[in-house]
MARPA-667084 format. One record per residue: residue number from 1; residue in three letters; x, y, z of N, C-alpha, C, O in turn. Coordinates in pm, whole numbers. Layout:
N
+-----+-----+--------+--------+--------+--------+---------+--------+--------+--------+--------+--------+--------+--------+
|   i |  aa |  neast | nnorth |    nup | caeast | canorth |   caup |  ceast | cnorth |    cup |  oeast | onorth |    oup |
+-----+-----+--------+--------+--------+--------+---------+--------+--------+--------+--------+--------+--------+--------+
| NUM | Ala |      X |      Y |      Z |      X |       Y |      Z |      X |      Y |      Z |      X |      Y |      Z |
...
+-----+-----+--------+--------+--------+--------+---------+--------+--------+--------+--------+--------+--------+--------+
This chain:
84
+-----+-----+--------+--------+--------+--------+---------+--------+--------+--------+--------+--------+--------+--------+
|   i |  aa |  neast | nnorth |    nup | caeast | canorth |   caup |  ceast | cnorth |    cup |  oeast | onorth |    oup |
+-----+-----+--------+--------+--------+--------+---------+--------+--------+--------+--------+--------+--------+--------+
|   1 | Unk |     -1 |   3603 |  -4820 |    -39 |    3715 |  -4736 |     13 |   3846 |  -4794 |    -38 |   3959 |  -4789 |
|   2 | Unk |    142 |   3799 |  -4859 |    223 |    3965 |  -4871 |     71 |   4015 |  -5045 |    107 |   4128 |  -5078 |
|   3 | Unk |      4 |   3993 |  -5094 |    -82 |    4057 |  -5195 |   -170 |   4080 |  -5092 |   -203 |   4199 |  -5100 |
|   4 | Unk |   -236 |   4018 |  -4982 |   -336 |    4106 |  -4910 |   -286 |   4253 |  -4887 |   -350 |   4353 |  -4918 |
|   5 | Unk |   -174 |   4251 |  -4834 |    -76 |    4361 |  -4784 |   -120 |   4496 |  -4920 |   -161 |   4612 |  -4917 |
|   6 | Unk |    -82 |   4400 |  -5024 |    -96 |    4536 |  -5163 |   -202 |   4587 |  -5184 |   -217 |   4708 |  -5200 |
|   7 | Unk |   -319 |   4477 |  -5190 |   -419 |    4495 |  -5221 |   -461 |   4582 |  -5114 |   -543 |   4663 |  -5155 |
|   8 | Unk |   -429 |   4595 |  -4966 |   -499 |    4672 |  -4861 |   -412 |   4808 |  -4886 |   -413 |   4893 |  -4797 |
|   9 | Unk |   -344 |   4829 |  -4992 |   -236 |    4938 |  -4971 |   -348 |   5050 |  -5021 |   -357 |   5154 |  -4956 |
|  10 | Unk |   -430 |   5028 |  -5133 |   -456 |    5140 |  -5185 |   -633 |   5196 |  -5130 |   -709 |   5106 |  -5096 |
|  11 | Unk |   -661 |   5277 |  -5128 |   -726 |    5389 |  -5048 |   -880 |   5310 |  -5081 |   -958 |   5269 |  -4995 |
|  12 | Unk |   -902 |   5301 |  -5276 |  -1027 |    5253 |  -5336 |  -1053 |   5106 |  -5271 |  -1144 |   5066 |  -5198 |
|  13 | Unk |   -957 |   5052 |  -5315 |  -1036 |    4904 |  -5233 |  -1023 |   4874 |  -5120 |  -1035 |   4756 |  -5085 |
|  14 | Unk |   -986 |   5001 |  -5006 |  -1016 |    4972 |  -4856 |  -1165 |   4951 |  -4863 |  -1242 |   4859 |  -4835 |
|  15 | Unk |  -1182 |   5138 |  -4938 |  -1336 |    5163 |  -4973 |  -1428 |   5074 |  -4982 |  -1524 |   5076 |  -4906 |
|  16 | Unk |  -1405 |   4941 |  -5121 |  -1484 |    4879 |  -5143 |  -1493 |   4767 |  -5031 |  -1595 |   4706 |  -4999 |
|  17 | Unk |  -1391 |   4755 |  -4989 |  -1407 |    4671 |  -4841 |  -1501 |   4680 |  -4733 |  -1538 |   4596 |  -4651 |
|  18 | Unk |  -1537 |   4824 |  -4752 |  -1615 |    4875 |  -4610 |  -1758 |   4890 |  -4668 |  -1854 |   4919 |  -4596 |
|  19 | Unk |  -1765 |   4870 |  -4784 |  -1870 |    4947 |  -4861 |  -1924 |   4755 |  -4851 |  -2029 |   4747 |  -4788 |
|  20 | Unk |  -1879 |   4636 |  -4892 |  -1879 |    4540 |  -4925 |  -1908 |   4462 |  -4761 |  -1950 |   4346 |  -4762 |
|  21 | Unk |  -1883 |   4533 |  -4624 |  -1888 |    4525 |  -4507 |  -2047 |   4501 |  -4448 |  -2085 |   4431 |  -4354 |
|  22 | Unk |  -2127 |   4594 |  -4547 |  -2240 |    4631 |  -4534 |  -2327 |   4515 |  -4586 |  -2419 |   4462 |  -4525 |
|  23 | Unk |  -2297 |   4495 |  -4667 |  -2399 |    4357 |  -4777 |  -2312 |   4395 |  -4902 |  -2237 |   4488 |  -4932 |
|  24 | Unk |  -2361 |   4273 |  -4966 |  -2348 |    4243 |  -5086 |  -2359 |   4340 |  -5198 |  -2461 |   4408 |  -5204 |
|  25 | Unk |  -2248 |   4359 |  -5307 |  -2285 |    4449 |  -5362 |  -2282 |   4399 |  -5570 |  -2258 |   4283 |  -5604 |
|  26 | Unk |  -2306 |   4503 |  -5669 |  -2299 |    4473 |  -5769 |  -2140 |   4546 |  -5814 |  -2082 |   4640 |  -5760 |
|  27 | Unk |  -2103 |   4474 |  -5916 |  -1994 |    4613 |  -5973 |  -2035 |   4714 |  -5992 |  -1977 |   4819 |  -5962 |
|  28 | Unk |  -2168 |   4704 |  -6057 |  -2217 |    4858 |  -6092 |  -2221 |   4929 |  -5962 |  -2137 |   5016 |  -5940 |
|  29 | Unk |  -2341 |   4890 |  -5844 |  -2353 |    4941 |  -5789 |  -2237 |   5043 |  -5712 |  -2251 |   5157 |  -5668 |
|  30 | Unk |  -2070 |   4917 |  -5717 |  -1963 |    4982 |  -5622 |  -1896 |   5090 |  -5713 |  -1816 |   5169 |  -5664 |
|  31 | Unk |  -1939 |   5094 |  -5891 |  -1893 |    5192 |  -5953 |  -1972 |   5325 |  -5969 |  -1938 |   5438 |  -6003 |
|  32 | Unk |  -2086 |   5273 |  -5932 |  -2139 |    5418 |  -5931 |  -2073 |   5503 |  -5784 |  -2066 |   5626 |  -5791 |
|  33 | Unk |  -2035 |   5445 |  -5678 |  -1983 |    5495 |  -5558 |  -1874 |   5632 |  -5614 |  -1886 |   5750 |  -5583 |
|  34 | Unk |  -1778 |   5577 |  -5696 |  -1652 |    5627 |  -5734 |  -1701 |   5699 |  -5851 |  -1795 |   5680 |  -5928 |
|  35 | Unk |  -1574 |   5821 |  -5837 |  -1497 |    5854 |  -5997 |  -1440 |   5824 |  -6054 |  -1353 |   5891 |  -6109 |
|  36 | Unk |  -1466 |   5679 |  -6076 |  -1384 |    5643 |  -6167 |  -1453 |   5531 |  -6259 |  -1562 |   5483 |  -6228 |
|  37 | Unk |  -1361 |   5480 |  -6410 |  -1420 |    5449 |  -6494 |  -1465 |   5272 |  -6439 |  -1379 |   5200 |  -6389 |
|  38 | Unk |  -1590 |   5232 |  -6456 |  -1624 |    5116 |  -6483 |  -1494 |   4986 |  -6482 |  -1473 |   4907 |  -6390 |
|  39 | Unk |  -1434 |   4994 |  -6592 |  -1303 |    4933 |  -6604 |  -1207 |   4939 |  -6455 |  -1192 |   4844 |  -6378 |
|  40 | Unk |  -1175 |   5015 |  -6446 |  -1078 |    5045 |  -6326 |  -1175 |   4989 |  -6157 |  -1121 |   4927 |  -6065 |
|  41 | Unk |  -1270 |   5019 |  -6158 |  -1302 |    4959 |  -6055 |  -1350 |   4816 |  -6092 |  -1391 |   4756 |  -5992 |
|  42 | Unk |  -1356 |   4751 |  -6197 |  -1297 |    4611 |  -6186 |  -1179 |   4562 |  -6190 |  -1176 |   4445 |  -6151 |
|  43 | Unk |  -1076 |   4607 |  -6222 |   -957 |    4632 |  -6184 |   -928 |   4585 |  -6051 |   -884 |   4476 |  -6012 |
|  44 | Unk |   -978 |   4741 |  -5959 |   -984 |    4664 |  -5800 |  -1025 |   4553 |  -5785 |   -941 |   4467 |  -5759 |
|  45 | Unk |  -1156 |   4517 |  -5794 |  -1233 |    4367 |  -5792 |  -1189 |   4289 |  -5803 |  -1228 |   4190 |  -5742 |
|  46 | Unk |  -1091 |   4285 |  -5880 |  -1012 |    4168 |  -5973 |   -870 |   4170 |  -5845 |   -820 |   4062 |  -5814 |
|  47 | Unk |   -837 |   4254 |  -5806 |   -712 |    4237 |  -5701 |   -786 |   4169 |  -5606 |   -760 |   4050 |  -5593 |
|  48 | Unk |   -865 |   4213 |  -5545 |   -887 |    4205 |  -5450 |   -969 |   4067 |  -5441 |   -977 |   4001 |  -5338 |
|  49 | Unk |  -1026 |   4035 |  -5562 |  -1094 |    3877 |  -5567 |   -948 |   3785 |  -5583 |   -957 |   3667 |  -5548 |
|  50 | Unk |   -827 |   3828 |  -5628 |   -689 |    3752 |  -5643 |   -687 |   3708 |  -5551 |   -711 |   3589 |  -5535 |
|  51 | Unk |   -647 |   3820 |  -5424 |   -657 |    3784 |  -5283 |   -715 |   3719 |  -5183 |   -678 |   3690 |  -5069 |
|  52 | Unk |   -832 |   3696 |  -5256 |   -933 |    3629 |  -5126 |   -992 |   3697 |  -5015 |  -1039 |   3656 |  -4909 |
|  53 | Unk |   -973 |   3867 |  -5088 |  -1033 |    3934 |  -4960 |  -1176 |   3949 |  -4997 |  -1251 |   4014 |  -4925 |
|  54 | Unk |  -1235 |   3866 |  -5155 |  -1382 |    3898 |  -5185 |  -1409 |   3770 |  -5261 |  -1320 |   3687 |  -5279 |
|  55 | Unk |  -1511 |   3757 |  -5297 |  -1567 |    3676 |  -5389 |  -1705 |   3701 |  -5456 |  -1798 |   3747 |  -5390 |
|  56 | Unk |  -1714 |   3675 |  -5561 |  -1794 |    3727 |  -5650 |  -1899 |   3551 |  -5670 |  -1863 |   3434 |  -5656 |
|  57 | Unk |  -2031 |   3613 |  -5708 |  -2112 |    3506 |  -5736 |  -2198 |   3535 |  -5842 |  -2249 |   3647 |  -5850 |
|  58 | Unk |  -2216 |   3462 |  -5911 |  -2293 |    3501 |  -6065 |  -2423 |   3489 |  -6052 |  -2472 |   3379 |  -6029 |
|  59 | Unk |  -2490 |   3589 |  -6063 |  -2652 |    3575 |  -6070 |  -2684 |   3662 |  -6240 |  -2667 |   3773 |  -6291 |
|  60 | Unk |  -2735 |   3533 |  -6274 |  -2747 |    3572 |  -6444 |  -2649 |   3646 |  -6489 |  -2533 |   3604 |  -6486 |
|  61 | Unk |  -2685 |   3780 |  -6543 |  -2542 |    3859 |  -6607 |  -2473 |   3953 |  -6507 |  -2393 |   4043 |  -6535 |
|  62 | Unk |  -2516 |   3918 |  -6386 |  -2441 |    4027 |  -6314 |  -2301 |   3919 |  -6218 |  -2263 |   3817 |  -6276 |
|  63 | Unk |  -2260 |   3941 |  -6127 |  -2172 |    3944 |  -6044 |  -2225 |   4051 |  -5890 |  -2267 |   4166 |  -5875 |
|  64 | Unk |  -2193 |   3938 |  -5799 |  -2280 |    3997 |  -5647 |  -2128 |   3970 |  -5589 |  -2087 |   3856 |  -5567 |
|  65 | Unk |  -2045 |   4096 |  -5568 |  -1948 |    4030 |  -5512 |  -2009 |   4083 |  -5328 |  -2079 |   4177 |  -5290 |
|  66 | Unk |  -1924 |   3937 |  -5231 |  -1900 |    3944 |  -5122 |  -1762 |   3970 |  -5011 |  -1648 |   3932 |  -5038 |
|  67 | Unk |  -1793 |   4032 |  -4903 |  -1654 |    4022 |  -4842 |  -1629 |   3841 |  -4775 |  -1716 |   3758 |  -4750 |
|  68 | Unk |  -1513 |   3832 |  -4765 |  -1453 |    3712 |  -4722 |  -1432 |   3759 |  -4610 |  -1374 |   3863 |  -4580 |
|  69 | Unk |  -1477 |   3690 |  -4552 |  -1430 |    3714 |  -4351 |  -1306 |   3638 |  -4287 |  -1226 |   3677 |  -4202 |
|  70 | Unk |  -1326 |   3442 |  -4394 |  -1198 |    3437 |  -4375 |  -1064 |   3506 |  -4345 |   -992 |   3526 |  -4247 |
|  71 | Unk |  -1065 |   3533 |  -4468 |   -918 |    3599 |  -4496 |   -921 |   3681 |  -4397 |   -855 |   3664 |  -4294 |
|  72 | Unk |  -1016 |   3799 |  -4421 |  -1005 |    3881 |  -4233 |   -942 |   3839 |  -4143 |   -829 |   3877 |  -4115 |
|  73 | Unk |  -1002 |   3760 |  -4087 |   -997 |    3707 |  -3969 |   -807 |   3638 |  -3961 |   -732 |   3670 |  -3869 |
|  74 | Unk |   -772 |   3560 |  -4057 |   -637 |    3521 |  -4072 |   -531 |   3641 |  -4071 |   -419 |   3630 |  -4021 |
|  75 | Unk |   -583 |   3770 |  -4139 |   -511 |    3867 |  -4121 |   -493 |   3917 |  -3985 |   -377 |   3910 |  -3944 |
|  76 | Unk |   -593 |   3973 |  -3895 |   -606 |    3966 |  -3777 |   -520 |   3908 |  -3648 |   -471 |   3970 |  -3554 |
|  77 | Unk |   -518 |   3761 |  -3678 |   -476 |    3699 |  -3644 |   -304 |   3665 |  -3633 |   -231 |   3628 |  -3541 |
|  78 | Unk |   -278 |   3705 |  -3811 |   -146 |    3735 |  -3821 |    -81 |   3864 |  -3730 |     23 |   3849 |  -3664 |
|  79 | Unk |   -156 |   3989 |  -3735 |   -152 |    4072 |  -3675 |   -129 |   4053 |  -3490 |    -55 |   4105 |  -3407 |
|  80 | Unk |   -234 |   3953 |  -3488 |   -222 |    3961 |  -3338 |    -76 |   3887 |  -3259 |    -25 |   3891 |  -3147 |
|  81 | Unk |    -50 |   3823 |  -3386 |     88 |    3714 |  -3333 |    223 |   3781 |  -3336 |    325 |   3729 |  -3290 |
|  82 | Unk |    218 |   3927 |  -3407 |    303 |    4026 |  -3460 |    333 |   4043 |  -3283 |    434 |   4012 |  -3220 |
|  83 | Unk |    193 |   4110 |  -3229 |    238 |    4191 |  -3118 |    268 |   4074 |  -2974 |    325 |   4105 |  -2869 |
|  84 | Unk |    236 |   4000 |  -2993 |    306 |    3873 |  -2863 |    417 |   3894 |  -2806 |    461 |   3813 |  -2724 |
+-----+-----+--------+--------+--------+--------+---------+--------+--------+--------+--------+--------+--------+--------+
């Protein structure tokens, strides 16, 4: 849990979280969103697929990553047991 924590720390891959909320997306597509280089927003991808807060699926040469609701939902949940 404590890398969900990191991975939710930084501002870009809330972004791609919410952006990824919507449907399915490409890397490209979530890099054209940003200023920033190609590289670096797989970077995020790559944390955030560590975590299990996404998952990626291969269609020919691309990558369709998805949000995980799991993990959501377990976070949530952790959350809700915080305030009991």
């Amino acid at each position: 849990m404590k890398n969900v924590w990191e991975a939710l720390s930084d501002g870009t891959r809330r972004e791609i979280l919410k952006m990824l909320r919507s449907r399915p997306h490409t890397a490209g597509e979530l890099a054209d969103q940003f200023s920033l280089s190609p590289a670096t927003v797989s970077h995020h991808l790559a944390v955030l697929k560590e975590c299990g807060l996404i998952t990626g699926e291969r269609r020919a040469q691309t990558i369709v990553y998805h949000l995980n609701t799991t993990v959501i939902q377990e976070m949530m949940r952790a959350l809700a047991g915080l305030l009991d």
